[in-house]
MDAnalysis code that builds the backbone (N, CA, C; Angstrom):
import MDAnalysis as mda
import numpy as np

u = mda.Universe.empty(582, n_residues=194, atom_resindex=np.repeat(np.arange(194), 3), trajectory=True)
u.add_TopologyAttr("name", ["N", "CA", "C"] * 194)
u.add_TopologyAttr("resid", np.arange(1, 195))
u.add_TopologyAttr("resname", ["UNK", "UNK", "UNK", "UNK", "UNK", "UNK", "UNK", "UNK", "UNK", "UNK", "UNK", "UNK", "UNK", "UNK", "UNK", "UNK", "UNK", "UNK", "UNK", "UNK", "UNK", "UNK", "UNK", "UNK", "UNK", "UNK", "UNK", "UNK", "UNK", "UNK", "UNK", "UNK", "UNK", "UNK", "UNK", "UNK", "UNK", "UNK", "UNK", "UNK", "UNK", "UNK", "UNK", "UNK", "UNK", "UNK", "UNK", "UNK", "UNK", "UNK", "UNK", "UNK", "UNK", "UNK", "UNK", "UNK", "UNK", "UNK", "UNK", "UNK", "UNK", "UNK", "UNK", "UNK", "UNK", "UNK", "UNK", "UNK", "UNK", "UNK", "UNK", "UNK", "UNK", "UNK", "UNK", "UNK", "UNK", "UNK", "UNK", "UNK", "UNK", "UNK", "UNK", "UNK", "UNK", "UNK", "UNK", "UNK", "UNK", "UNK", "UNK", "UNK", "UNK", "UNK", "UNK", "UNK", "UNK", "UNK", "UNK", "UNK", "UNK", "UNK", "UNK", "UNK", "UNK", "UNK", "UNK", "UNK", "UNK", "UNK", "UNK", "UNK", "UNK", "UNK", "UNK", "UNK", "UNK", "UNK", "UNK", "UNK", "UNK", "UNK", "UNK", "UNK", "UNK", "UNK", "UNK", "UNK", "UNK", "UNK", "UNK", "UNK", "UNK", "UNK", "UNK", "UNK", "UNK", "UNK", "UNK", "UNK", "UNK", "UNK", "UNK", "UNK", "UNK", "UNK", "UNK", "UNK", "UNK", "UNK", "UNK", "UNK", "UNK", "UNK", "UNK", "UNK", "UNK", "UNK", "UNK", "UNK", "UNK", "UNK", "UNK", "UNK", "UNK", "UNK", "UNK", "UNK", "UNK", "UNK", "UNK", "UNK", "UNK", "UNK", "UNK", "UNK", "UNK", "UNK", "UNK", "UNK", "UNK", "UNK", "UNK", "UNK", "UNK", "UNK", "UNK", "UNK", "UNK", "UNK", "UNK", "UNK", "UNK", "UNK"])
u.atoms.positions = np.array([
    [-85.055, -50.845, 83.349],
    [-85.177, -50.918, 84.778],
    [-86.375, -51.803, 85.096],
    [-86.326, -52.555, 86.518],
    [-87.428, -53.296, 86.521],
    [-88.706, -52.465, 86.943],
    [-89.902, -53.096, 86.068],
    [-90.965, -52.295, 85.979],
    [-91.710, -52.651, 87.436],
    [-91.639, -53.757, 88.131],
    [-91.850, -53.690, 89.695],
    [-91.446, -52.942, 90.664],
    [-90.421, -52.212, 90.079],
    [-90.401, -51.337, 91.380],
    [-90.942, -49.933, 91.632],
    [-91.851, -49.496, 92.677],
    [-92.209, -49.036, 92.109],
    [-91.638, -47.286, 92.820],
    [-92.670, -46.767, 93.204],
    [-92.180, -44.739, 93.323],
    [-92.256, -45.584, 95.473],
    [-92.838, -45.739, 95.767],
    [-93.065, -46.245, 96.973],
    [-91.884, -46.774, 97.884],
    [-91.575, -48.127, 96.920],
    [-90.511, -48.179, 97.348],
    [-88.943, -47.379, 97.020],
    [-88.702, -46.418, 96.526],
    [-87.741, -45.212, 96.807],
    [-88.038, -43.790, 97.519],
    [-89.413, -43.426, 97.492],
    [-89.441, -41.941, 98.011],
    [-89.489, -42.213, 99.183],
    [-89.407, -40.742, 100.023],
    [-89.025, -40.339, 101.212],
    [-90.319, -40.371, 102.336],
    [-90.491, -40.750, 103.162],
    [-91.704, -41.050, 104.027],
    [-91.574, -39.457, 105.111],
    [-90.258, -39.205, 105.396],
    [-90.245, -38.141, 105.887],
    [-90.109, -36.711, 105.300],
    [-90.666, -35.688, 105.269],
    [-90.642, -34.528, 104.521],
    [-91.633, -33.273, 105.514],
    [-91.201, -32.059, 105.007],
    [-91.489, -30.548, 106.127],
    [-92.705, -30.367, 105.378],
    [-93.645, -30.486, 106.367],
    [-94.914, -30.133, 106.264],
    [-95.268, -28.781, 106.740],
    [-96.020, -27.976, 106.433],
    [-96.459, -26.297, 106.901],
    [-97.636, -26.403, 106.555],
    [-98.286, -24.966, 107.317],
    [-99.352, -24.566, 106.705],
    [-99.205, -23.094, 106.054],
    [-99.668, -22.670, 105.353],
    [-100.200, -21.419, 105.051],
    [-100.225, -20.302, 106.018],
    [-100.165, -20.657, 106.820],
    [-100.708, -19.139, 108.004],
    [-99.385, -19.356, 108.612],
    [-98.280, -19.871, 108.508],
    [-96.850, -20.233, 109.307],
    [-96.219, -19.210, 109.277],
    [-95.210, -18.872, 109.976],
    [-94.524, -17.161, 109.440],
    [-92.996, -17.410, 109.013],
    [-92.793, -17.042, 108.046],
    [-91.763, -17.108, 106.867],
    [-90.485, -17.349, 107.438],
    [-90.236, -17.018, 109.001],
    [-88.788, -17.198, 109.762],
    [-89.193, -18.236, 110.034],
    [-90.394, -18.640, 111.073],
    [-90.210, -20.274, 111.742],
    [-90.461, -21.357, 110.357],
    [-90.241, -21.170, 109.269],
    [-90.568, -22.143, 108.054],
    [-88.878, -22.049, 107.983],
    [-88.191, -20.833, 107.622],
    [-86.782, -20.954, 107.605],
    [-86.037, -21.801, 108.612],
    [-86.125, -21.491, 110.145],
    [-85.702, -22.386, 111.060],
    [-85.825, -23.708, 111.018],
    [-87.316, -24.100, 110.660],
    [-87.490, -25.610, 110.369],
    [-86.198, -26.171, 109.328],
    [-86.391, -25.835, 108.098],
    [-85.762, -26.103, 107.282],
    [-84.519, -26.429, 107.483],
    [-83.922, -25.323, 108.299],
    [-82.317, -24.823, 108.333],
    [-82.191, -26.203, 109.600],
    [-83.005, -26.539, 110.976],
    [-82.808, -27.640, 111.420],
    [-82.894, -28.848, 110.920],
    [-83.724, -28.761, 109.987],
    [-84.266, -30.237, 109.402],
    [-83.419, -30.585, 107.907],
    [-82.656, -29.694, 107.594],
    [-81.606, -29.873, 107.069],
    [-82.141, -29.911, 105.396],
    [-83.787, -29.187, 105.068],
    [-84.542, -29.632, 104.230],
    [-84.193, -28.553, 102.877],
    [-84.660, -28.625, 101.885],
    [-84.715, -27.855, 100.854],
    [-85.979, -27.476, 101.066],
    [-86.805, -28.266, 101.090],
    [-88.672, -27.881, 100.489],
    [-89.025, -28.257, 101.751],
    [-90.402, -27.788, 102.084],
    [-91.718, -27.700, 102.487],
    [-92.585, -27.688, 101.762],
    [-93.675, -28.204, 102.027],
    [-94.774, -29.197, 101.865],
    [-95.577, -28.294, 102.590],
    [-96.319, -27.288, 101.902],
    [-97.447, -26.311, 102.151],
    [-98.743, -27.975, 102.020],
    [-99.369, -27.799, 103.148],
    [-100.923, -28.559, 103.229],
    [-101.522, -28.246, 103.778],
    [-102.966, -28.368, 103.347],
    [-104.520, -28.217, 104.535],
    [-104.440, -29.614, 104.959],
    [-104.991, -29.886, 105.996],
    [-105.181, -30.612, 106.670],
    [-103.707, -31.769, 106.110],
    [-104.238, -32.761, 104.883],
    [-103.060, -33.797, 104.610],
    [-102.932, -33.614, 102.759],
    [-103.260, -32.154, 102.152],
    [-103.328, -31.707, 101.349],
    [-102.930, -31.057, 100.230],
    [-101.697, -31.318, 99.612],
    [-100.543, -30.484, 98.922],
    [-101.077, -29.430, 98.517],
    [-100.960, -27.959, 98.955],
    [-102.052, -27.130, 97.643],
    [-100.824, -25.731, 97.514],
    [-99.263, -26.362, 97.971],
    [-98.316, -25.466, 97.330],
    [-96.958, -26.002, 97.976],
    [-95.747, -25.342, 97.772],
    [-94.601, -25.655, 98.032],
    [-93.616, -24.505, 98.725],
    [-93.006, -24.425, 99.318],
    [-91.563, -23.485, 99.720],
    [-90.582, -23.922, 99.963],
    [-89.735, -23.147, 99.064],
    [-88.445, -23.884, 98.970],
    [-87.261, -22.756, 99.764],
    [-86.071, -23.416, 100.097],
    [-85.497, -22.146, 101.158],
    [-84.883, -21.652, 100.106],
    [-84.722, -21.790, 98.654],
    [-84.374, -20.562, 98.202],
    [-85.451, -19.277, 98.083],
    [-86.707, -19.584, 97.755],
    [-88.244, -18.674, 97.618],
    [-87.792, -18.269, 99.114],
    [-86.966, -18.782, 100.431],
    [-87.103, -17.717, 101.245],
    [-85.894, -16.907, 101.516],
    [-85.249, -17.231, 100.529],
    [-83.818, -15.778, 100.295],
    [-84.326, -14.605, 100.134],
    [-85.243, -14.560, 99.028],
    [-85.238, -12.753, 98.923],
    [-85.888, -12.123, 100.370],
    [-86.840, -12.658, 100.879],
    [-86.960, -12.128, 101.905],
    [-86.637, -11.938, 103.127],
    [-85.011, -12.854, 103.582],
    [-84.606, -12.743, 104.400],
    [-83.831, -11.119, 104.529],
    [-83.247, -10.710, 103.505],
    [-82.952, -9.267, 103.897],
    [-84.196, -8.247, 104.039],
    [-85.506, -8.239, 103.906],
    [-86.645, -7.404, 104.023],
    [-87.176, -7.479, 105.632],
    [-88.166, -6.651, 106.023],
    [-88.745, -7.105, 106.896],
    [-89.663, -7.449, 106.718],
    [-89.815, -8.655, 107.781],
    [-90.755, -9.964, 107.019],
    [-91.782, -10.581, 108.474],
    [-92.082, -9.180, 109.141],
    [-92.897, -9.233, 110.268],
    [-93.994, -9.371, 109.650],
    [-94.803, -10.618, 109.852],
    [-96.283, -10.661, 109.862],
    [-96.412, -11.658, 107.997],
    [-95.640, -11.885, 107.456],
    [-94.918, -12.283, 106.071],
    [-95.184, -13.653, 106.393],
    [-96.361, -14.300, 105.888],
    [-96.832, -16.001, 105.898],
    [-96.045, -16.897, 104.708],
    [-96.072, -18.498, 105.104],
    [-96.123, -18.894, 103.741],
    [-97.188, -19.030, 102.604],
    [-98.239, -18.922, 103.369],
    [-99.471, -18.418, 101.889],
    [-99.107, -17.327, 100.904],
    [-98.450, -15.781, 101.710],
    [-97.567, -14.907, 100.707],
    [-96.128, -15.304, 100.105],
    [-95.674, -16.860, 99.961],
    [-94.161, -16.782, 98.868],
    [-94.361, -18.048, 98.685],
    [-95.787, -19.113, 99.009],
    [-95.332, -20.234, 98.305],
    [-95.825, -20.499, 96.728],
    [-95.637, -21.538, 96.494],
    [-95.879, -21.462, 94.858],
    [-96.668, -22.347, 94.212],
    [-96.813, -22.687, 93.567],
    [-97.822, -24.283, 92.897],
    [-97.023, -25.151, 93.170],
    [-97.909, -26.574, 93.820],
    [-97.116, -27.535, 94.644],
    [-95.994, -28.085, 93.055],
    [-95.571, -28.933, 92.882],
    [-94.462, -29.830, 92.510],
    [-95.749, -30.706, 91.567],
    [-95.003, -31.214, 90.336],
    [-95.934, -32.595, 89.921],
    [-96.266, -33.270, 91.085],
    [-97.331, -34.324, 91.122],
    [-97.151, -35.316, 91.559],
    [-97.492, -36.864, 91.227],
    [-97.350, -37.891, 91.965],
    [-97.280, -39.307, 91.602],
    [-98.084, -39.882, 92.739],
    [-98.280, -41.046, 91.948],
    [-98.797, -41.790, 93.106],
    [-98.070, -43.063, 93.720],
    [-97.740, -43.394, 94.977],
    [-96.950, -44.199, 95.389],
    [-96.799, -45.716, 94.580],
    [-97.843, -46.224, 93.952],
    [-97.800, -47.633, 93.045],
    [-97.361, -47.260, 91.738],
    [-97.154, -45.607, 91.410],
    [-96.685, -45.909, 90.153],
    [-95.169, -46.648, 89.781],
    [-94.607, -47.355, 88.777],
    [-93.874, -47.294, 88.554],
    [-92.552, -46.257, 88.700],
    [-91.292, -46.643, 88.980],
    [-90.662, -45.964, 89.312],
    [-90.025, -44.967, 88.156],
    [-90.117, -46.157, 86.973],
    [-89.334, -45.345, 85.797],
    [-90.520, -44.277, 85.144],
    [-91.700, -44.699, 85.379],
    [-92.563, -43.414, 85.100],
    [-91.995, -42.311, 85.478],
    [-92.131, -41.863, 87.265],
    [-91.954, -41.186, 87.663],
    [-90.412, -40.426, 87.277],
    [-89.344, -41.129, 87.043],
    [-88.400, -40.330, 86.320],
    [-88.461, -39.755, 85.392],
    [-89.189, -40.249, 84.205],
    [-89.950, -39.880, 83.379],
    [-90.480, -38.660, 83.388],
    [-91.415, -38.215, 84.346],
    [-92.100, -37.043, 84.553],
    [-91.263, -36.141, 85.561],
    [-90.619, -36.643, 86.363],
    [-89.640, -35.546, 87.086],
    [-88.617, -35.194, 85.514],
    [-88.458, -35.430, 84.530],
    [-87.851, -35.201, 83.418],
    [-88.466, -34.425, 82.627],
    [-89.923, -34.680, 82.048],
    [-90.470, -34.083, 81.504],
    [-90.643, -32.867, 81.657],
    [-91.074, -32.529, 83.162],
    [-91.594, -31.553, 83.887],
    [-90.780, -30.294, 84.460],
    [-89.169, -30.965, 84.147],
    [-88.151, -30.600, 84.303],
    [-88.092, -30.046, 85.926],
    [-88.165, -30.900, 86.641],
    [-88.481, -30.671, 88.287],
    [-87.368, -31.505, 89.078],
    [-86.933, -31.259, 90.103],
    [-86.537, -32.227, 91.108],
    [-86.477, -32.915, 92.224],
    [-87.823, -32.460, 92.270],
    [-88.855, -33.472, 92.968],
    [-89.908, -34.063, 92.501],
    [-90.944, -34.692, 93.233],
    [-92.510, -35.175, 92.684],
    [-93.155, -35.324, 94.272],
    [-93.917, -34.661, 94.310],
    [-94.948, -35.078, 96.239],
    [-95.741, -36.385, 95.375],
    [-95.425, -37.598, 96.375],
    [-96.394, -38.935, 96.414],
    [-97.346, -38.559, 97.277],
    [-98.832, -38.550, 96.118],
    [-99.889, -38.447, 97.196],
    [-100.919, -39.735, 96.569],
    [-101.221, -40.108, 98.030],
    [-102.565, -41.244, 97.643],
    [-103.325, -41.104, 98.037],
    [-104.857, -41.013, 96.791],
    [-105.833, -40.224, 97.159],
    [-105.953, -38.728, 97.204],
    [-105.021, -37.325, 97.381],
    [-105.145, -36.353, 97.076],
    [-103.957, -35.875, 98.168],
    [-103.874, -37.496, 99.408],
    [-103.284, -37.267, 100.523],
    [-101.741, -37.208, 100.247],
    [-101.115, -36.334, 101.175],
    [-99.312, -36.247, 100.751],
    [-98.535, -37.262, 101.461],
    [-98.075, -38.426, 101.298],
    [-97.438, -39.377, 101.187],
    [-96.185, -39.475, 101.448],
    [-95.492, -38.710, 100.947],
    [-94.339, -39.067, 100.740],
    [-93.492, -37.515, 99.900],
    [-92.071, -37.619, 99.382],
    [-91.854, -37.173, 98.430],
    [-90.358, -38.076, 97.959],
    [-90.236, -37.695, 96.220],
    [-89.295, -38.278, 95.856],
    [-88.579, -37.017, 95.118],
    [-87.524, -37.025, 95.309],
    [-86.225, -36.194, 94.982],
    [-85.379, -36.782, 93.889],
    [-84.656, -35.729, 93.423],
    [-83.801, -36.095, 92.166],
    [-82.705, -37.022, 92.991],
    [-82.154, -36.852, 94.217],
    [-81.140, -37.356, 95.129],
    [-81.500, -38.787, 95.461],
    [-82.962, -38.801, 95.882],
    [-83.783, -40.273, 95.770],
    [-83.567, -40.868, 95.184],
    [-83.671, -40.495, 93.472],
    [-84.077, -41.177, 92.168],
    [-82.685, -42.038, 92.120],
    [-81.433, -40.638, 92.130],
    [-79.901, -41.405, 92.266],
    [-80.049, -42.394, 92.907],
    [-80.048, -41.780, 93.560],
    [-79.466, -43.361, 94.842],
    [-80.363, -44.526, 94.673],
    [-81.677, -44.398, 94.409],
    [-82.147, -45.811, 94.242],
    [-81.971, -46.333, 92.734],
    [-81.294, -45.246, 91.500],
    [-80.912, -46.245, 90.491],
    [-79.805, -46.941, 91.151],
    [-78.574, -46.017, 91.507],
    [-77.332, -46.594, 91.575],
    [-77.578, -48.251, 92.623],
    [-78.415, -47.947, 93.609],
    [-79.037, -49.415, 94.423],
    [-79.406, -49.968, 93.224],
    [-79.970, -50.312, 92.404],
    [-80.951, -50.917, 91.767],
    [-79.769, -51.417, 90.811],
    [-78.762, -50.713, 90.290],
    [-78.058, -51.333, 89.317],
    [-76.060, -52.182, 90.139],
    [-76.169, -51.563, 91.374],
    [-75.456, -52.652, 92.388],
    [-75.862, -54.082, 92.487],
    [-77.790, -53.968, 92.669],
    [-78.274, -55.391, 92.998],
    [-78.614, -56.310, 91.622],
    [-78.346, -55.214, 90.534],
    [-78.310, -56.170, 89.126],
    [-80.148, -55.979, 89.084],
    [-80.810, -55.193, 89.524],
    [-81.951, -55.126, 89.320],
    [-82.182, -54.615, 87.770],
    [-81.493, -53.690, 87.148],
    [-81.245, -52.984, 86.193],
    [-81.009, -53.941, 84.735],
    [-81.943, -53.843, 83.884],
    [-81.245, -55.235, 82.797],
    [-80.084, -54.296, 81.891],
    [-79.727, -54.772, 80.885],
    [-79.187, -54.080, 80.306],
    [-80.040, -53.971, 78.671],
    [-79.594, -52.719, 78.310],
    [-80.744, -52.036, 77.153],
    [-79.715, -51.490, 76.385],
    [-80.503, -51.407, 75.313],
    [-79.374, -51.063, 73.730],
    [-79.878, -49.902, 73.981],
    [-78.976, -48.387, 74.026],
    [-79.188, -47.191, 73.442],
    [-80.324, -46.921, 72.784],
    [-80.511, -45.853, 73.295],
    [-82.020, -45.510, 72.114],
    [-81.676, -44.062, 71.752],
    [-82.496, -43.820, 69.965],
    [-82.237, -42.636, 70.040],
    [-83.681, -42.007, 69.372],
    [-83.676, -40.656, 69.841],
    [-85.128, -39.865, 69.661],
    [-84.643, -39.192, 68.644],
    [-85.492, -38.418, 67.469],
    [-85.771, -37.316, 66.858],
    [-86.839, -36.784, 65.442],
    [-86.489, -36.221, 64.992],
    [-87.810, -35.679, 63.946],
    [-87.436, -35.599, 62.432],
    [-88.388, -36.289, 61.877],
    [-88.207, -36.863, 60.393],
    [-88.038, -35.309, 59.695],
    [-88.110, -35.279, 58.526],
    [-88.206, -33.875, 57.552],
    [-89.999, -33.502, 57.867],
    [-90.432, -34.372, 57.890],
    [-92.049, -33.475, 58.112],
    [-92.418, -32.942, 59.651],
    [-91.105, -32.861, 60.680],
    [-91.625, -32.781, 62.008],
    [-92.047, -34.103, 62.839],
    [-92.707, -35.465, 62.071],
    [-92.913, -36.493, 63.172],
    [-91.369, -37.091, 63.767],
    [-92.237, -37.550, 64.772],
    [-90.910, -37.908, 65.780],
    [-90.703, -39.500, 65.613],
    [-89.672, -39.690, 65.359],
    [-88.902, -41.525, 64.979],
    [-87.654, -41.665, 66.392],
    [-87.613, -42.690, 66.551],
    [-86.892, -43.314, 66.840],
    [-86.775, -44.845, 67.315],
    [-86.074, -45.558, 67.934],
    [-85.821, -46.906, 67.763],
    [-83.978, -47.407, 68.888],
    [-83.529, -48.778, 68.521],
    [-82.610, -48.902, 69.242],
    [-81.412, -48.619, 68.131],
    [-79.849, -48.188, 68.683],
    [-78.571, -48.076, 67.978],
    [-78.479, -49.377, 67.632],
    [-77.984, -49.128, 66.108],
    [-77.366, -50.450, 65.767],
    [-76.350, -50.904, 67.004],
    [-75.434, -51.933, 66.775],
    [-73.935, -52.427, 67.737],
    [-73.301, -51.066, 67.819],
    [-72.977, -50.837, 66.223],
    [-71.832, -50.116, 65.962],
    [-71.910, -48.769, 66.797],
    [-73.582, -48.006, 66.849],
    [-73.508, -46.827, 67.165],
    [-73.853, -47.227, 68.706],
    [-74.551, -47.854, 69.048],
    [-74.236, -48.195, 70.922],
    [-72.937, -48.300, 71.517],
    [-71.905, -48.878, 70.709],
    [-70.546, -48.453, 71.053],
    [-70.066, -47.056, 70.637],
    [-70.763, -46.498, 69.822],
    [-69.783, -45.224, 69.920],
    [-68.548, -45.120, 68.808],
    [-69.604, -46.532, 67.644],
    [-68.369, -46.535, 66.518],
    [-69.163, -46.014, 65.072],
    [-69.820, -45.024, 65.531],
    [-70.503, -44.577, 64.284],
    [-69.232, -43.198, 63.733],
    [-69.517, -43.333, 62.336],
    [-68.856, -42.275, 61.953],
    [-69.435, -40.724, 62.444],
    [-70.420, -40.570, 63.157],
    [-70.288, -39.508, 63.502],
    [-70.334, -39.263, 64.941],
    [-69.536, -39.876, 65.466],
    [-69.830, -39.847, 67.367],
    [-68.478, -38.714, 67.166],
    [-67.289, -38.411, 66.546],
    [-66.458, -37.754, 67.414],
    [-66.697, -36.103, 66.837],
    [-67.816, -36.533, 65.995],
    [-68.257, -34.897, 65.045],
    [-69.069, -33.966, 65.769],
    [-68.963, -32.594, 65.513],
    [-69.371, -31.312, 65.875],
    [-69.857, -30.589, 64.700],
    [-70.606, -29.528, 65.272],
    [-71.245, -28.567, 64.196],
    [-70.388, -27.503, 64.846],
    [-69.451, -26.669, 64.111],
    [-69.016, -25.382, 64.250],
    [-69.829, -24.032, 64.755],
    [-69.697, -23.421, 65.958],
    [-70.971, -22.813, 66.354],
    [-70.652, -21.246, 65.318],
    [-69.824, -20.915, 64.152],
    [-69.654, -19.836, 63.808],
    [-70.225, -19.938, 62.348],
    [-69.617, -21.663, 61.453],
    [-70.127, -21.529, 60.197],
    [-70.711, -22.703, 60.061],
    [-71.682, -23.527, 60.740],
    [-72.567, -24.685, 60.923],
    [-71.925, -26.165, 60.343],
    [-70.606, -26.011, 60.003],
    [-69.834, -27.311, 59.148],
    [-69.584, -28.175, 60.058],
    [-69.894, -29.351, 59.962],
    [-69.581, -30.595, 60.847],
    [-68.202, -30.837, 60.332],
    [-67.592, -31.065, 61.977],
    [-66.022, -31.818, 61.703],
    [-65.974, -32.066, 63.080],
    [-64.507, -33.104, 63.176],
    [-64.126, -33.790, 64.065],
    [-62.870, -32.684, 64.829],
    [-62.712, -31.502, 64.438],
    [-61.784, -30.639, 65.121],
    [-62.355, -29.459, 65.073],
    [-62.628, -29.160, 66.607],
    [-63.235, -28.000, 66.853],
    [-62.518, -27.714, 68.008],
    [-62.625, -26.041, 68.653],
    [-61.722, -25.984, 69.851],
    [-61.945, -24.551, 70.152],
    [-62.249, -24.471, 71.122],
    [-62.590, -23.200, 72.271],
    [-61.887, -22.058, 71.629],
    [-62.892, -21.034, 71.100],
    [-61.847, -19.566, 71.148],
    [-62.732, -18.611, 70.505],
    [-62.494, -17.659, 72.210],
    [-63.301, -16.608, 72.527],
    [-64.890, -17.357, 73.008],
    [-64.649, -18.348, 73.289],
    [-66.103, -19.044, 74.046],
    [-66.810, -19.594, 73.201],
    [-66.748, -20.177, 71.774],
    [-67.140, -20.903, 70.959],
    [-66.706, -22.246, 70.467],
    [-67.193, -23.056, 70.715],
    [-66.350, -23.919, 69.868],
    [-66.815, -23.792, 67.961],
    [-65.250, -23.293, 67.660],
    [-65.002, -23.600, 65.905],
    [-64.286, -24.608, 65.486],
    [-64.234, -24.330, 64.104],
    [-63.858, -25.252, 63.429],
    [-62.076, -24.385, 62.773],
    [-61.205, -24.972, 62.046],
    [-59.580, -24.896, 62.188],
    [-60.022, -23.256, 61.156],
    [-61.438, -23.510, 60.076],
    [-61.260, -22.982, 58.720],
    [-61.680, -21.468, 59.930],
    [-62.544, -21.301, 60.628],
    [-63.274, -20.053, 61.091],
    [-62.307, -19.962, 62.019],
    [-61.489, -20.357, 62.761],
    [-60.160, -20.031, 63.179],
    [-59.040, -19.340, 62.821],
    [-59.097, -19.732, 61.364],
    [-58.109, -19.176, 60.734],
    [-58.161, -17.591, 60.061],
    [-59.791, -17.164, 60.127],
    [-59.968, -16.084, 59.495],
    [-60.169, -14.948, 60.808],
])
């Protein structure tokens, strides 16, 4: 992907800001008008937590008189900074296993970028041919634990390696090319048969 582009130009300029002292229904209403998933708990221009309208399910059946978002929000989201690179930031919405990131510059909240963001500005990015094209890569760990990897030969970037159509049997660990659902496992013909 091109390394110019960066988190700035894809994240969202608009996003639900709250404070802490807000009460847990008018944070729901916002949301439910603004059509939002998250809120953006801040002091002044300050990320220092998050609420999401599922964190406000459980308490919609309770009574939730006097019930702030300082009591159900949570530790804000990673975040980025608007010049980073974009493929960083996928990167760390990956790592972090999140689906969002708050863009803040300076400490200030910016922006946010969403997993829905990220889509749509690859799928833009590889419409406008921004996107080069890249040989497969593959990750994993030698016999001592270090981690190797590198690009697929041709053969295995197509998908013509002898072991692309192979499986490990989830009953007796044997790799083969015929395996098949039963009782919610995929086996192999031999653990089938017994």
């Amino acid at each position: 992907m091109d390394d110019d582009v960066t988190v700035r130009d894809m994240m969202s300029r608009e996003y639900v800001g709250v404070s802490e002292s807000d009460a847990i229904a008018d944070v729901a209403d916002v949301l439910c008008d603004d059509e939002a998933g998250l809120a953006a708990v801040v002091r002044g221009s300050r990320p220092v937590g998050v609420v999401t309208a599922h964190d406000l399910l459980r308490y919609a059946a309770e009574d939730t008189d006097g019930a702030t978002v300082g009591d159900v929000m949570r530790e804000p989201e990673p975040t980025t900074a608007p010049d980073s690179p974009f493929v960083e930031a996928l990167d760390l919405m990956s790592t972090q296993g999140t689906r969002r990131l708050l863009v803040t510059d300076e400490q200030e909240l910016v922006g946010v970028l969403t997993a829905d963001d990220a889509l749509t500005a690859a799928a833009s990015l590889l419409d406008n041919g921004v996107v080069e094209e890249r040989r497969p890569q593959f990750v994993g760990t030698n016999a001592d634990g270090g981690e190797i990897g590198g690009e697929l030969s041709d053969d295995r970037a197509r998908g013509e390696s002898g072991y692309s159509s192979q499986s490990v049997c989830e009953s007796c660990g044997t790799l083969t090319r015929d395996l098949q659902n039963f009782n919610g496992q995929m086996i192999c013909a031999d653990c089938r048969d017994v």
